[in-house]
C-alpha positions in Angstrom: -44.1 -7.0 34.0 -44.2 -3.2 32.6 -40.8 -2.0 30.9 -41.3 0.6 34.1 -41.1 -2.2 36.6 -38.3 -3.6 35.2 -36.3 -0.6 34.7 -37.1 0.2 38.3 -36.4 -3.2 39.2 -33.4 -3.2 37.5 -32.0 0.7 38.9 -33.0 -0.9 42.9 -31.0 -3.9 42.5 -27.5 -2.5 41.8 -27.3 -3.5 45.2 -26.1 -7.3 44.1 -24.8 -5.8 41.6 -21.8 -3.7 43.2 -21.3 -6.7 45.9 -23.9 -4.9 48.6 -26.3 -8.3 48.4 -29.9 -8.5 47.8 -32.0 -4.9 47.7 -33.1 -3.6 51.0 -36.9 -4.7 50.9 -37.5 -5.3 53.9 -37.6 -1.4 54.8 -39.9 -0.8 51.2 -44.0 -0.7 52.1 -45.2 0.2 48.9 -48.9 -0.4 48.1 -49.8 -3.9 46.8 -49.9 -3.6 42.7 -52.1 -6.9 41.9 -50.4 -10.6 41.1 -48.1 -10.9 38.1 -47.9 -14.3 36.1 -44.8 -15.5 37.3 -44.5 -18.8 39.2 -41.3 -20.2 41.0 -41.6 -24.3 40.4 -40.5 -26.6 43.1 -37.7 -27.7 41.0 -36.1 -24.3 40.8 -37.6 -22.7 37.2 -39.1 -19.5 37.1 -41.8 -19.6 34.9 -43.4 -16.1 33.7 -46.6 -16.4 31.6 -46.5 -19.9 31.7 -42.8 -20.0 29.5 -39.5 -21.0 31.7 -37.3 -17.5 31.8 -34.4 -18.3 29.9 -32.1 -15.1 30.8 -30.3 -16.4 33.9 -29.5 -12.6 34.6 -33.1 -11.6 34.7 -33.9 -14.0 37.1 -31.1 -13.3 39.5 -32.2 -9.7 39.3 -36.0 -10.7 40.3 -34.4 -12.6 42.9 -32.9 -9.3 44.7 -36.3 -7.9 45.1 -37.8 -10.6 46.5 -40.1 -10.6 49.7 -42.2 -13.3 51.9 -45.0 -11.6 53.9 -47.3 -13.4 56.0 -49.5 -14.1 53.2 -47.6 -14.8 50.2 -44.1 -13.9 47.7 -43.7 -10.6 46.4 -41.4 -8.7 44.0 -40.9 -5.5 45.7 -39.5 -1.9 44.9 -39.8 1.5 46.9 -43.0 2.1 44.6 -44.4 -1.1 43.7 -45.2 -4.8 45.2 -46.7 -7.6 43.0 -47.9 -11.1 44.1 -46.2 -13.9 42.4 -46.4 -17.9 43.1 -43.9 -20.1 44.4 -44.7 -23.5 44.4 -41.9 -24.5 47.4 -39.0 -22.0 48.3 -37.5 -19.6 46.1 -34.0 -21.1 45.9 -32.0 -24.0 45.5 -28.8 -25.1 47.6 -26.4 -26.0 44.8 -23.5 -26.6 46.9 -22.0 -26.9 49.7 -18.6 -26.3 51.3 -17.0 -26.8 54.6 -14.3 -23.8 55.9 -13.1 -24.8 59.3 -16.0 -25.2 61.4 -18.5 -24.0 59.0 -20.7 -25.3 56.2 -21.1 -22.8 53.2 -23.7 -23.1 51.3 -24.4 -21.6 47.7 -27.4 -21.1 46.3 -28.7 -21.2 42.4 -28.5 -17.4 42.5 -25.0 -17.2 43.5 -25.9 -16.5 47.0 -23.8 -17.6 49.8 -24.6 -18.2 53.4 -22.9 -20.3 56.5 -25.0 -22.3 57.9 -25.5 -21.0 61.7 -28.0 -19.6 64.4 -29.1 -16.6 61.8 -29.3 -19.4 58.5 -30.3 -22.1 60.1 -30.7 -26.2 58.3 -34.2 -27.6 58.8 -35.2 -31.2 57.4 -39.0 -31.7 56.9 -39.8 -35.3 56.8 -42.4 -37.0 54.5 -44.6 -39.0 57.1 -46.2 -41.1 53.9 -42.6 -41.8 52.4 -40.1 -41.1 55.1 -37.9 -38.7 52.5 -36.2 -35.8 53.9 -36.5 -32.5 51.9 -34.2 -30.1 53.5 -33.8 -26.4 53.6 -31.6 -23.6 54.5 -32.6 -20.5 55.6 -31.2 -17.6 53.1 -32.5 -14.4 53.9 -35.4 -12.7 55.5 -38.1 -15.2 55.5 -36.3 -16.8 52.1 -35.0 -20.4 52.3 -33.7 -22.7 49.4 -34.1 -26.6 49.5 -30.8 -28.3 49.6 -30.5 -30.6 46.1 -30.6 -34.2 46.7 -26.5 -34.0 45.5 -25.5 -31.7 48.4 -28.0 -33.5 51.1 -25.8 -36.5 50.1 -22.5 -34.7 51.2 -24.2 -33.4 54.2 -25.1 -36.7 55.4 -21.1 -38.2 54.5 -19.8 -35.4 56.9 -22.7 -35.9 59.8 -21.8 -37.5 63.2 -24.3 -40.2 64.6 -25.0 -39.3 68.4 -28.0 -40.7 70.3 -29.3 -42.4 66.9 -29.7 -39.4 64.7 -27.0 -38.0 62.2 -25.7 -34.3 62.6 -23.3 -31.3 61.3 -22.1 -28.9 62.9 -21.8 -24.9 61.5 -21.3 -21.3 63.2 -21.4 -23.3 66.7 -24.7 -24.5 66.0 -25.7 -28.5 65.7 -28.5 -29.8 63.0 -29.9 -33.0 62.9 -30.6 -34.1 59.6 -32.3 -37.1 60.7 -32.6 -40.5 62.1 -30.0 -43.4 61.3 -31.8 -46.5 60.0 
């Protein structure tokens, strides 16, 4: 990453910032730049150049400019749009709370989204093992996987009906899976 990205990186995502969420990337097309050396892990690190990022700052800030296309993640500003790897999903569900009706959810970027018809709860189950790895949709075609802590309080609030457990959030009903 070129001081240049980075300053432009940084000057696009005043948009978290000032409280006005992620940057608007979904309206950037700028040409593709090549890959960069930075890799999301399926537990949650960002690694660039094969070292964890240890500024939690600089990786909220890469997080505001981030983009799934069709074929792959991308860091993206009006001028420039770099490749990266991630492993799973970008973020991690580190909590969850429930306000009325609705489930809260806070991602390991300090994101927070209710659970509904536009951020949807999705469990993909492992046919060799039968574990559940869930997900919440964040934003655009973003998710983050629910931690194992806050699947746990999901499952203590779900209703069984017809043999499966459930919550309820924005009017919407998710199953998280079957009871055994």
């Amino acid at each position: 990453m070129t001081p240049d990205t980075l300053s432009l990186i940084q000057s696009v995502a005043g948009h978290a910032e000032d409280g006005r969420g992620p940057a608007p990337v979904h309206l950037w097309n700028p040409d593709n730049c090549g890959e960069m050396d930075l890799v999301i892990r399926a537990d949650g690190v960002w690694m660039h150049e094969g070292s964890p990022i240890g500024r939690p700052q600089l990786v909220r800030l890469l997080a505001t400019v981030l983009r799934k296309d069709p074929d792959g993640y991308y860091l993206v500003t009006p001028v420039e749009k770099l490749k990266i790897t991630v492993e799973d999903v970008p973020f991690r569900a580190v909590r969850v709370d429930r306000e009325g009706d609705d489930l809260i959810f806070t991602t390991d970027m300090g994101e927070r989204v209710t659970a509904g018809a536009e951020h949807p709860v999705r469990v993909e189950t492992d046919r060799t093992t039968g574990e559940p790895t869930p997900y919440v949709h964040v934003r655009g075609d973003l998710e983050a996987r629910i931690e194992r802590s806050v699947f746990y309080e999901l499952v203590e609030m779900a209703a069984v009906a017809d043999g499966r457990m459930t919550v309820r959030s924005g009017g919407v009903a998710f199953t998280l899976g079957a009871v055994t």
